[in-house]
C-alpha positions in Angstrom: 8.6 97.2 13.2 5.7 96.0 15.3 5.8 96.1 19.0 7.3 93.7 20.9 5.5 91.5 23.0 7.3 89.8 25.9 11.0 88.4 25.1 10.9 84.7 25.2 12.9 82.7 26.9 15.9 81.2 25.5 16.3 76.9 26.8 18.6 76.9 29.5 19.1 73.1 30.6 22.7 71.9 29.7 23.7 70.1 26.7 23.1 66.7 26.3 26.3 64.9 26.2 28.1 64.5 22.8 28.7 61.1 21.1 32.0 59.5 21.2 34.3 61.6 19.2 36.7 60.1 16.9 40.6 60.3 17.2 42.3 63.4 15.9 44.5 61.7 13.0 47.7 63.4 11.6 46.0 64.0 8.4 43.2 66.1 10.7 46.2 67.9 11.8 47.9 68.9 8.4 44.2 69.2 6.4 41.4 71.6 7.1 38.9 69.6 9.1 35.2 69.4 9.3 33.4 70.5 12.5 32.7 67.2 15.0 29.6 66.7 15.2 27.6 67.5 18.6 24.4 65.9 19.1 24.4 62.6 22.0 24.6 60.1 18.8 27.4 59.2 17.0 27.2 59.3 13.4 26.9 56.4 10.8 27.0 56.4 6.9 26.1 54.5 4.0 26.5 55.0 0.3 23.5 53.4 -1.5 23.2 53.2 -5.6 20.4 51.2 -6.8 19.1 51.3 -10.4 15.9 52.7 -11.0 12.5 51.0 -11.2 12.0 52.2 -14.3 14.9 53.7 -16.5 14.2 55.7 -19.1 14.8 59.8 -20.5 13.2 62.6 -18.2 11.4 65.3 -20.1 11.0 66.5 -23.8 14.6 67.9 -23.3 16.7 67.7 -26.2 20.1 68.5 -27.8 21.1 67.0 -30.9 17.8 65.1 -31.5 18.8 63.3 -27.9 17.4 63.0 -24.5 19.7 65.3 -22.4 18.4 64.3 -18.7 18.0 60.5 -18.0 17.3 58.6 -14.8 19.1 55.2 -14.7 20.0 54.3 -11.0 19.8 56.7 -8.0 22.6 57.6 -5.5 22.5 58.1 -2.3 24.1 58.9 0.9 22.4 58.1 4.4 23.9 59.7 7.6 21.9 58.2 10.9 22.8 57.7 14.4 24.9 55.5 15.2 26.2 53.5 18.1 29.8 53.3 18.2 32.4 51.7 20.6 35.3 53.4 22.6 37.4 51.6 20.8 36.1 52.2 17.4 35.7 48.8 16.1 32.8 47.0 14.9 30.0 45.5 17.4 31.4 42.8 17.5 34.6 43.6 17.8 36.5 42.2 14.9 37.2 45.1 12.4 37.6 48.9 12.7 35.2 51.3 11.5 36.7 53.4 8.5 35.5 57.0 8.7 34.2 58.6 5.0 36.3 60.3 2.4 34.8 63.9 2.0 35.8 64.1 -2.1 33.9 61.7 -3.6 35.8 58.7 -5.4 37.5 58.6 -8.0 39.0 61.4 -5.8 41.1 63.1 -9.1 38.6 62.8 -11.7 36.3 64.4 -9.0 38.7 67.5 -8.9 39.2 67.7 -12.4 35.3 67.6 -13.0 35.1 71.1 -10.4 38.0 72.4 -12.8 36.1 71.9 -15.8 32.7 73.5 -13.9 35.1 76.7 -13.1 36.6 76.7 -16.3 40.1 76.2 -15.1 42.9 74.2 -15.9 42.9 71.0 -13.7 46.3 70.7 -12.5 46.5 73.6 -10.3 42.8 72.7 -8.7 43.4 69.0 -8.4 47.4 70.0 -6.8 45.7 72.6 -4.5 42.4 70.3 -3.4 45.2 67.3 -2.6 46.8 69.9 -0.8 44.0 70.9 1.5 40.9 68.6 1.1 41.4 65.9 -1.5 41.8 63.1 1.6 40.0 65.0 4.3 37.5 62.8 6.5 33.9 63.2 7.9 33.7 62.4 11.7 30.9 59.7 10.4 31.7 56.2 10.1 31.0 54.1 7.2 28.4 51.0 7.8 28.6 51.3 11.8 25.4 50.1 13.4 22.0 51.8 13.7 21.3 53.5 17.0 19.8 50.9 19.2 19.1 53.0 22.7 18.0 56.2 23.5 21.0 58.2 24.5 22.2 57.5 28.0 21.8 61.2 29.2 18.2 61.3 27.9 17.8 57.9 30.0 19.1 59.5 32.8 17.0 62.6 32.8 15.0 63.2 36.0 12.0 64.7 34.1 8.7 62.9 32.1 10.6 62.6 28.9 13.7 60.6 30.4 11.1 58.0 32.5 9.1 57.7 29.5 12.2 56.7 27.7 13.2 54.3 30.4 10.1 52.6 29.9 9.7 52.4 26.3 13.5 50.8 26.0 12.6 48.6 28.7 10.5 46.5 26.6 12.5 44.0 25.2 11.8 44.9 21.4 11.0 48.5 21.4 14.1 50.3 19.9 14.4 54.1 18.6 12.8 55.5 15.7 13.9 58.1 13.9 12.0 61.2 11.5 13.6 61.0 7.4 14.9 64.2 6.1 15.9 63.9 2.3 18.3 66.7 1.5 18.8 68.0 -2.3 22.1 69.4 -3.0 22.3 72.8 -5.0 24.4 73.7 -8.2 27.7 72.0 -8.4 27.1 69.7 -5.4 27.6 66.5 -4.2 25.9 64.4 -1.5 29.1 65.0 0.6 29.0 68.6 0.0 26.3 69.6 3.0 27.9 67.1 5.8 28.3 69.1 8.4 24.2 69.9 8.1 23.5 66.2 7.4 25.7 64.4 10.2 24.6 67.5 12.5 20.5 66.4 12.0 21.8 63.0 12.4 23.5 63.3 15.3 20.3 64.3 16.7 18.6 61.3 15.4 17.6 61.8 12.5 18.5 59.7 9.7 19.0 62.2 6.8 19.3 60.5 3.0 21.7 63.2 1.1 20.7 62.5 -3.0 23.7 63.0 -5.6 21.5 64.0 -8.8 22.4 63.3 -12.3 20.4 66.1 -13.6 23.6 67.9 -14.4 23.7 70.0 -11.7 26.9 68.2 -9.8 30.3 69.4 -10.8 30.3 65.3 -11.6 29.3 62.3 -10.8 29.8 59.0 -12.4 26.5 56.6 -13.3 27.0 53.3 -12.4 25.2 50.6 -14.4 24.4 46.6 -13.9 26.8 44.4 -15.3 23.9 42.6 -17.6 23.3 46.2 -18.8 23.4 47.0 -22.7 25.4 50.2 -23.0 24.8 50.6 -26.6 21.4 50.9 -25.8 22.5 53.8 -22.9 24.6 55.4 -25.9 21.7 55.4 -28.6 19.0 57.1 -26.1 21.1 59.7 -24.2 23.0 62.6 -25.5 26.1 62.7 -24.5 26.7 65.0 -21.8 30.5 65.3 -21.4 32.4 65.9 -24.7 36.1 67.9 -24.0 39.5 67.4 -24.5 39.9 66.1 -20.8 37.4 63.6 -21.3 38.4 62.4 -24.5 41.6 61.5 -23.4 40.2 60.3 -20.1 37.6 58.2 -21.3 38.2 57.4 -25.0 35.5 60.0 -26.1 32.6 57.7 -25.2 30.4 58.8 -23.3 29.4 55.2 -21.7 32.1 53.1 -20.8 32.6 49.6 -21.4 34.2 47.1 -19.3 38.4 47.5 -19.8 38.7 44.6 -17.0 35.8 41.8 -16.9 35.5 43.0 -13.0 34.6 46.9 -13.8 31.4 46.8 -14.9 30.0 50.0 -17.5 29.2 53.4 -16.4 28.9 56.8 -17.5 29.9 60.6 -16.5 27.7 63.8 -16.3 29.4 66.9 -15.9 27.7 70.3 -15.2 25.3 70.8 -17.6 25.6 74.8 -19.1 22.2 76.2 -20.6 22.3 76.6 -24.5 23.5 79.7 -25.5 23.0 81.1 -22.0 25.6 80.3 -19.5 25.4 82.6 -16.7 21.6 82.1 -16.5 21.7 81.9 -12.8 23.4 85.4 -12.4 21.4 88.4 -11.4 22.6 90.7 -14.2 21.8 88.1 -17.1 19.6 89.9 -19.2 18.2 86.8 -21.1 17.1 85.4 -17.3 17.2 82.1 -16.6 16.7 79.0 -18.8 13.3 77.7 -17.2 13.1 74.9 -19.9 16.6 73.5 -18.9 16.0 74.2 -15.1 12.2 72.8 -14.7 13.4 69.6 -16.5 16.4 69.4 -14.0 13.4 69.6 -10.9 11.7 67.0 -12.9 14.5 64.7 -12.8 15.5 65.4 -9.0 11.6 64.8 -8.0 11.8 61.3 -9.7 15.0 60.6 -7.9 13.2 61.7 -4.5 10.8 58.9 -5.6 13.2 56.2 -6.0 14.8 57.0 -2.6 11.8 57.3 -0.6 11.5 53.5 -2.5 14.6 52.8 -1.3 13.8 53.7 2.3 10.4 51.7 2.2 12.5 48.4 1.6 14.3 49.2 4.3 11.9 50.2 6.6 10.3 46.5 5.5 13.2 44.5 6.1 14.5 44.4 3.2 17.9 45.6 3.1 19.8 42.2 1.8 17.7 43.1 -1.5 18.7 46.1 -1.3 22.6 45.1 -0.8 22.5 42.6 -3.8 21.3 45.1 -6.0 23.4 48.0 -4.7 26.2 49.6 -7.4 28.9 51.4 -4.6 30.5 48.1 -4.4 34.4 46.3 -5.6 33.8 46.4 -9.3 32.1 49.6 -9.8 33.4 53.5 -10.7 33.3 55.3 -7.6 32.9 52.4 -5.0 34.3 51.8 -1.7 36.1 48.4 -1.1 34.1 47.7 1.6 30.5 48.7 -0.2 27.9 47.7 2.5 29.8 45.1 4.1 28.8 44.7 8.2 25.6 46.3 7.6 22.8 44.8 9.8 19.8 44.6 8.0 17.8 44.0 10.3 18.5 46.7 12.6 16.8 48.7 10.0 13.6 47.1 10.5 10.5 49.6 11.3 13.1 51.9 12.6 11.8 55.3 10.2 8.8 57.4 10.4 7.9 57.0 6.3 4.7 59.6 7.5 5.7 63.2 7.2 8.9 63.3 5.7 10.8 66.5 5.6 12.3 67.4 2.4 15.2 69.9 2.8 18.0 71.8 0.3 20.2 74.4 -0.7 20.5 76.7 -3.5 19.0 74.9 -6.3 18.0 72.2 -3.7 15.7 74.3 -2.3 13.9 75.1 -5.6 13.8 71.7 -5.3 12.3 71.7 -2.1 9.6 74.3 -3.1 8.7 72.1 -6.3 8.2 68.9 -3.7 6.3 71.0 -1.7 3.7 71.8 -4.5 3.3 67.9 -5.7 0.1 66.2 -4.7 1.7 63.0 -6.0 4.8 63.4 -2.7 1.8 62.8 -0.4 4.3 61.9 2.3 6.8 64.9 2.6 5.2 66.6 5.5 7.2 69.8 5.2 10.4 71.8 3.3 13.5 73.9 4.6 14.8 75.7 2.1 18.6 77.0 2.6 19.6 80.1 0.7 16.9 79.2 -2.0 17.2 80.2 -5.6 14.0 81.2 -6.0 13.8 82.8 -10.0 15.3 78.7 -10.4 12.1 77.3 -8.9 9.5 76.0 -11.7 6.3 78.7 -13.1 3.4 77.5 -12.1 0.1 78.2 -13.1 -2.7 80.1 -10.4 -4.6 76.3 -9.4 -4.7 75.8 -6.0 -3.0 72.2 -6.7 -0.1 73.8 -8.2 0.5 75.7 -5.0 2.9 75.1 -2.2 0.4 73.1 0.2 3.2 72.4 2.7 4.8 74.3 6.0 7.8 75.6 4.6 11.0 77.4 6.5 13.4 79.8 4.1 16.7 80.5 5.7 18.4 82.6 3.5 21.6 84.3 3.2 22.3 88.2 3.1 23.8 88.3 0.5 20.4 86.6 -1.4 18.3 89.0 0.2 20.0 91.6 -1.7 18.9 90.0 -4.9 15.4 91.9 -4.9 13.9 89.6 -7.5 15.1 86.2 -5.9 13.7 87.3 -2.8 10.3 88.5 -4.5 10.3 85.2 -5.8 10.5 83.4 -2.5 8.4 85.8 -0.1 6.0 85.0 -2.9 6.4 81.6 -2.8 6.7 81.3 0.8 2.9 83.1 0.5 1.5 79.8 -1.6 2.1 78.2 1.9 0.4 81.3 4.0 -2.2 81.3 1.4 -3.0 77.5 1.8 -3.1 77.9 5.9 0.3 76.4 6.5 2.9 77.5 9.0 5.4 79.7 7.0 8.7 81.5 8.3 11.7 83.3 6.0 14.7 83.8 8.1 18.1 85.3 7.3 21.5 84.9 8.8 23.0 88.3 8.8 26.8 88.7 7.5 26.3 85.5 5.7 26.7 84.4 2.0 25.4 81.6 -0.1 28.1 79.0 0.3 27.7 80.1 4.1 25.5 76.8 4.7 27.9 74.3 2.5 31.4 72.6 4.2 33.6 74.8 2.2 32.9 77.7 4.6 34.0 75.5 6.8 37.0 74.0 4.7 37.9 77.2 3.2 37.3 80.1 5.5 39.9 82.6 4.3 38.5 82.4 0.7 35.2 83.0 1.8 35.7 85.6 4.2 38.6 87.4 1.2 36.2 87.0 -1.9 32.5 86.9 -0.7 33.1 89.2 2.2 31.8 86.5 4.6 31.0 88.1 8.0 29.7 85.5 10.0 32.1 82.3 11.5 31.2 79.4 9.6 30.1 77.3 12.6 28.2 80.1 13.7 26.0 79.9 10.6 26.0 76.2 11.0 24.4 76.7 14.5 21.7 79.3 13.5 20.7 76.6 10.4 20.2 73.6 12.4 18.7 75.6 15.3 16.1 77.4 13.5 15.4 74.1 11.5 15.4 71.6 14.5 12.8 74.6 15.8 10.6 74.2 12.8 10.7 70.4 12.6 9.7 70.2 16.3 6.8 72.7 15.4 5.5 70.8 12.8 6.5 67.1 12.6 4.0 64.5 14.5 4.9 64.7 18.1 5.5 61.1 17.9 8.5 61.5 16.3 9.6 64.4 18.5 9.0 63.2 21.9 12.4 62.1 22.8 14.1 65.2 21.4 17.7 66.1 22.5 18.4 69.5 21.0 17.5 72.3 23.1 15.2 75.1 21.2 16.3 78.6 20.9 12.9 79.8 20.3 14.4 81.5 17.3 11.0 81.5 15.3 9.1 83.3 18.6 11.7 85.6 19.2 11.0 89.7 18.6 9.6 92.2 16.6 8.0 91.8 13.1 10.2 92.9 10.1 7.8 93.2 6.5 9.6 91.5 3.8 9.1 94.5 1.6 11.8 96.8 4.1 15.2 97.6 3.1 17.3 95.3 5.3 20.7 96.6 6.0 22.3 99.1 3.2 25.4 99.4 4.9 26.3 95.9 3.5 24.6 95.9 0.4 26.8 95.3 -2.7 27.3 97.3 -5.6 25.2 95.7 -8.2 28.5 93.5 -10.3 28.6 91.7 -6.9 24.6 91.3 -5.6 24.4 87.6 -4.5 27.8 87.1 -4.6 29.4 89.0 -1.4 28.9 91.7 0.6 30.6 94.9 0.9 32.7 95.5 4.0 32.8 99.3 4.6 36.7 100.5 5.1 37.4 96.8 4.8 41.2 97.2 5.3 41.4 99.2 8.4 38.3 96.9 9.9 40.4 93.8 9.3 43.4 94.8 10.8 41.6 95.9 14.6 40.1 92.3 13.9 43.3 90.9 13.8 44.6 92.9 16.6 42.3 91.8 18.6 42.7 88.7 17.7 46.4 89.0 18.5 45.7 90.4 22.0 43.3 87.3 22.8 46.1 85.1 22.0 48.5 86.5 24.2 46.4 87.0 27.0 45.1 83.0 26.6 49.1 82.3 26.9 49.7 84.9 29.5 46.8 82.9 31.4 48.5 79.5 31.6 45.9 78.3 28.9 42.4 80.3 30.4 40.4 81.0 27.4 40.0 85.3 27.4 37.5 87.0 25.8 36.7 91.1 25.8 33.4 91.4 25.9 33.7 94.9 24.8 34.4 93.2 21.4 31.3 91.4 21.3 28.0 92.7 19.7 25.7 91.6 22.1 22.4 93.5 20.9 20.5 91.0 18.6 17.2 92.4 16.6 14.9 89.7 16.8 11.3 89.2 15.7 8.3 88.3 17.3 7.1 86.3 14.0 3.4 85.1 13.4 3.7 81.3 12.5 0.8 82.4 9.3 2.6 85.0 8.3 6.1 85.7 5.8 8.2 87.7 8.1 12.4 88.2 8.4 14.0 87.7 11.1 18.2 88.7 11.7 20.4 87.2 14.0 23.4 88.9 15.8 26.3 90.6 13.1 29.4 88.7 13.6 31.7 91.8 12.5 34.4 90.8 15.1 35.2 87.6 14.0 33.4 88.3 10.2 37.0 89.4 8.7 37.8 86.3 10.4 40.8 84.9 8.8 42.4 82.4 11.1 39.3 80.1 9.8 39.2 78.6 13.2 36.1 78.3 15.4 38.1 77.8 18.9 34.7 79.1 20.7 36.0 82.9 20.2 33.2 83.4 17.3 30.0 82.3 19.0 29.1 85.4 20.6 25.6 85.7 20.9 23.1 86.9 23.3 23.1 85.9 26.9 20.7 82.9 28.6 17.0 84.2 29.7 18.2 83.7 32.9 21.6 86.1 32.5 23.4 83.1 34.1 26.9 82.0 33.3 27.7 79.3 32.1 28.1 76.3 34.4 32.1 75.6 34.7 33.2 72.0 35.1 31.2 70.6 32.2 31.4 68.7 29.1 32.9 70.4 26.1 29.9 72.2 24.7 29.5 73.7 21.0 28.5 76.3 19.0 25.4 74.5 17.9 24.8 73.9 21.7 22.5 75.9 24.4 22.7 79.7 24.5 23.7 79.6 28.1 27.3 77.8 27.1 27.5 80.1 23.7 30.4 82.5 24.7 33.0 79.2 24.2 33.2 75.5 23.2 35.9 74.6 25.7 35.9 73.7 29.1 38.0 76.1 30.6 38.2 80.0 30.1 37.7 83.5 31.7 35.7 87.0 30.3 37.7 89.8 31.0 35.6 93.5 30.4 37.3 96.5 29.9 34.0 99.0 29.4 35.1 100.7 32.5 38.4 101.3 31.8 38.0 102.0 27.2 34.4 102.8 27.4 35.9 106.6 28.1 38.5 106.8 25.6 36.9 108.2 22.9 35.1 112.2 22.5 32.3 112.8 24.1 32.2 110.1 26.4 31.6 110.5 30.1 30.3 108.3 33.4 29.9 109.5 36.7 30.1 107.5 39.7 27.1 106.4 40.0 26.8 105.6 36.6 30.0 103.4 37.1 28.6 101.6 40.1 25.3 100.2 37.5 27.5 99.3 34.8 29.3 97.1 37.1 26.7 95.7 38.9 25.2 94.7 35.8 28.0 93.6 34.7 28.8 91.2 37.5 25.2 90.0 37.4 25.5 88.9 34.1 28.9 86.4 35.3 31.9 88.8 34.2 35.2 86.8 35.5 37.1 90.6 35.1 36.2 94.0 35.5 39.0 96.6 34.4 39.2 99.5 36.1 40.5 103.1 34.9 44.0 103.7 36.3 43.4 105.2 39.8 46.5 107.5 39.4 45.2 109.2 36.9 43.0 111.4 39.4 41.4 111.8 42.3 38.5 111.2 41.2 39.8 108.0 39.3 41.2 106.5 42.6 37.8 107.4 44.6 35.7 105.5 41.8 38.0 102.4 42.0 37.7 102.4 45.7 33.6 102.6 45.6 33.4 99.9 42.9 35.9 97.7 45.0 33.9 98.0 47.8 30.8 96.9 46.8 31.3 93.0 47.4 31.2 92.0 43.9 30.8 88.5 42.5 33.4 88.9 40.1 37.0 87.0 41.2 39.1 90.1 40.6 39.1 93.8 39.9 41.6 94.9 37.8 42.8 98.8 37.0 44.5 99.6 33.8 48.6 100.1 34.7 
């Protein structure tokens, strides 16, 4: 560990104001929810399938003496900032805006298509996904209108960045524009699987295009095709990718569908494609490795996709969105389409409203492979730089030693824990992540401690107990949200054009300045590390059951004392790991860096985020946090991290518990620091030994009472 230099200092101006949120349905109520999104824009979303410029098989691939991978049309989904009304209805005020369906339609074949990836029977998983997340809703709204003013808050802003704003809108035709993010999805995704990321970036205007591959990497998705298509011709040059007894009975054991009704026009399925003869080539303990040729033909396909879309985004970027419209596939008619397709859109709002220069590409799991692989190609001359989430690296194509084969971009890996325990994944990627260094790029690897690899997806979010019961999760799902987007909204701001940042609205952590140096060679924490069945799938809790019920009896207390306190949020700081190891990192350099261990709230099973799991460390400043405000988040400023409501209390009991236990001693005057300290840092509640338990008990709590503290009450233990 090198020496630390001086601590930087954490942003401590108040959140910007959040978009309009949208009503809290019944069906929000009685299904788990996504996370609202908390950046000043509202969110909008469009689902774009056009066909490709040039159809054809990708790669030498074969099974059968067929093409396995092909690239027909391209799907996409595109979250950007959005202006919505208070009333939720369109801008001009005829219709109401529909929010999105999280499971994408056909909503049962969908379910039965993550069966068959899992290998169970379909009737339990569709019963229990109807039951749970089947007809849950994104806080994004389908087709509302492109964000057509700064946000007012930004406006309003006293400083250079708010007049400069004022000025630039004031000209009659100069309207916001935003930085492109392309995200790839990993193994058994969709382009609704990372939402919460996606609508998060957008939120802080970003317009962020979410790809669906048909590489045969999604549990499934369904290919729609052009009416004037001929599907024989789709049948003869394509090997038929699904072929099982659901299927055949489903779809009539054809692997291309014909029109049943002259309004549906053909399509085709791809499920999740297994490697031949090697199924479990992605686990650690596979000792035939991973199928390269089936993988680097997958990136192939995904990196032609990424083509089509940036195409996609050109057009509109031109004007030319009604082409796009006429040609698009997610319409009445289609497998998988919306009713209301891109009906309302207005094309040209989209007009020269994207930076096409420096494009971030961005992914997960086998998405960030992905993201590597984009990184490397001369050809994707404008993706300006990668964040990789919880890369699988041993996925990522072998490349020769050429310069031109190397990664020539600034790259970000924020991995998992439970990933870095995978010693040869994260060789792969500290060696990667050195193509970058080696080339004279900016380069950071990251890791989110007590997290695991579906930690950065919206099933930790829409599953918490399963994730915190089976992978041993130990950080809150929104928690992990928040340290993704901060350290990536960090990196961006580092390294996109500052033309495209200068308007900015997130507030910057200085996550990637922060601390001490960690080598990416050191052991990083054993206590957690998995026996070797279970590296890179969970962690290992140590005396898990006893650990889980103090969480949940201090859980319990919190509730009780939140009643007992006519609806004051408490919280027992006592419980909270403040310390938080970070690293001063060298932007040329692969270092690690670790956030704060969310043990407390790890063995979390209530699933909810009700502010009680974003603990972190304190503002520069030690301030607390300004009462009175907006409702804040957990992806929010450091100096409003301890809740996301408006309204609560800290209670801290190291005076009066900090004694309990051998050993343990303070004197007076060591009494009188801890609670100055306390009290400096904002402490609502001190508690107090019981002064009836000695003299010397009594004369500490009269001292301490004495000394004019900040802190509205004193309290002894009864």
């Amino acid at each position: 560990m090198a020496p630390s230099a001086q601590p930087p200092k954490a942003d401590t101006r108040l959140p910007r104001k959040s978009g309009v949120f949208p009503p809290k349905t019944l069906r929000d109520r009685l299904l788990h929810r996504l996370p609202r999104y908390t950046g000043p824009y509202n969110v909008g979303y469009m689902d774009i399938e056009v066909p490709a410029r040039d159809p054809r098989p990708i790669s030498g691939l074969k099974r059968g003496g067929k093409p396995v991978l092909r690239l027909d049309t391209v799907l996409m989904a595109i979250y950007h900032p959005a202006e919505i009304r208070e009333d939720f209805k369109t801008s001009d005020g005829k219709e109401k805006l529909h929010r999105v369906n999280w499971t994408p339609r056909p909503r049962i074949a969908t379910s039965k298509g993550y069966a068959k990836m899992m290998n169970l029977p379909w009737p339990p998983v569709t019963g229990y996904l109807a039951l749970t997340t089947l007809f849950t809703k994104l806080p994004a709204f389908r087709n509302a209108k492109l964000a057509q003013h700064w946000p007012e808050d930004m406006k309003n802003d006293s400083g250079p960045g708010g007049q400069a704003a004022r000025e630039e809108e004031s000209r009659t035709r100069t309207r916001p524009k935003f930085p492109v993010i392309i995200f790839s999805h990993g193994l058994g995704g969709s382009r609704l699987c990372y939402s919460a990321i996606c609508g998060e970036l957008a939120s802080f205007g970003f317009v962020v295009v979410a790809l669906e591959h048909r590489d045969g990497s999604a549990a499934r998705t369904y290919v729609s095709l052009p009416g004037n298509i001929e599907a024989n011709e789709i049948e003869s040059s394509t090997a038929r990718i699904v072929a099982n007894n659901d299927d055949d009975k489903e779809h009539g054991k054809k692997r291309v569908h014909r029109r049943k009704k002259q309004e549906l026009n053909p399509y085709y399925v791809v499920d999740y494609i297994y490697p031949k003869d090697n199924t479990q080539d992605t686990s650690p303990r596979n000792p035939k490795g991973v199928d390269h040729k089936l993988r680097t033909a997958q990136v192939a396909l995904r990196l032609e996709e990424i083509k089509e879309a940036f195409h996609v985004l050109e057009l509109l970027n031109r004007g030319c969105g009604e082409e796009i419209a006429k040609i698009n596939l997610r319409k009445k008619g289609n497998i998988g389409s919306n009713l209301l397709g891109l009906k309302g859109v207005d094309w040209d709002d989209w007009k020269d409203r994207m930076f096409l220069d420096g494009v971030s590409i961005m992914g997960h799991s086998f998405g960030g492979a992905t993201t590597f692989q984009a990184c490397r190609e001369d050809q994707l001359s404008w993706i300006g730089q990668g964040v990789a989430l919880d890369a699988w690296g041993n996925g990522t194509p072998i490349v020769g030693d050429a310069p031109e084969e190397k990664v020539t971009k600034p790259i970000i890996s924020i991995s998992s824990e439970a990933f870095v325990h995978w010693k040869s994944n994260f060789d792969r990627i500290v060696g990667i992540c050195g193509e970058a260094r080696d080339a004279g790029q900016l380069c950071w690897m990251l890791t989110i401690v007590g997290s695991t690899h579906l930690s950065m997806s919206d099933f930790s979010v829409l599953y918490p107990h399963w994730m915190s019961r089976f992978t041993k999760s130990m950080v809150n799902p929104e928690r992990a949200f928040y340290l993704t987007i901060a350290a990536s909204l960090e990196f961006l701001d580092t390294t996109l054009p500052p033309q495209q940042t200068k308007y900015n609205t997130w507030l910057n952590e200085q996550l990637l300045e922060a601390g001490d140096q960690t080598e990416p060679d050191e052991t990083l924490f054993p206590d957690h590390a998995p026996d070797d069945k279970w590296v890179a799938v969970r962690l290992k809790i140590p005396n898990e059951f006893w650990t889980r019920i103090r969480a949940w009896s201090r859980r319990f207390r919190a509730r009780a004392m939140c009643r007992a306190t006519d609806g004051l949020e408490m919280f027992d700081v006592a419980d909270v790991d403040w310390s938080s190891a970070h690293h001063n990192l060298d932007p040329r350099s692969t270092t690690t860096i670790t956030t704060t261990r969310e043990i407390n709230d790890a063995m979390c099973e209530n699933g909810e985020s009700n502010g009680v799991a974003a603990h972190g460390p304190t503002t520069s400043n030690g301030s607390h946090p300004v009462q009175g405000q907006p409702k804040s988040s957990p992806y929010q400023s450091v100096q409003d991290y301890l809740s996301n409501v408006g309204r609560y209390k800290i209670i801290e009991s190291t005076l009066r518990e900090g004694e309990q236990f051998a050993n343990s001693f303070f004197d007076t005057e060591t009494k009188i620091k801890i609670a100055k300290a306390l009290d400096s840092f904002g402490v609502d509640m001190i508690e107090l030994t019981n002064p009836c338990s000695s003299e010397q008990s009594f004369q500490d709590c009269k001292t301490i009472a004495s000394l004019g503290l900040k802190a509205s009450r004193t309290k002894a233990d009864s």
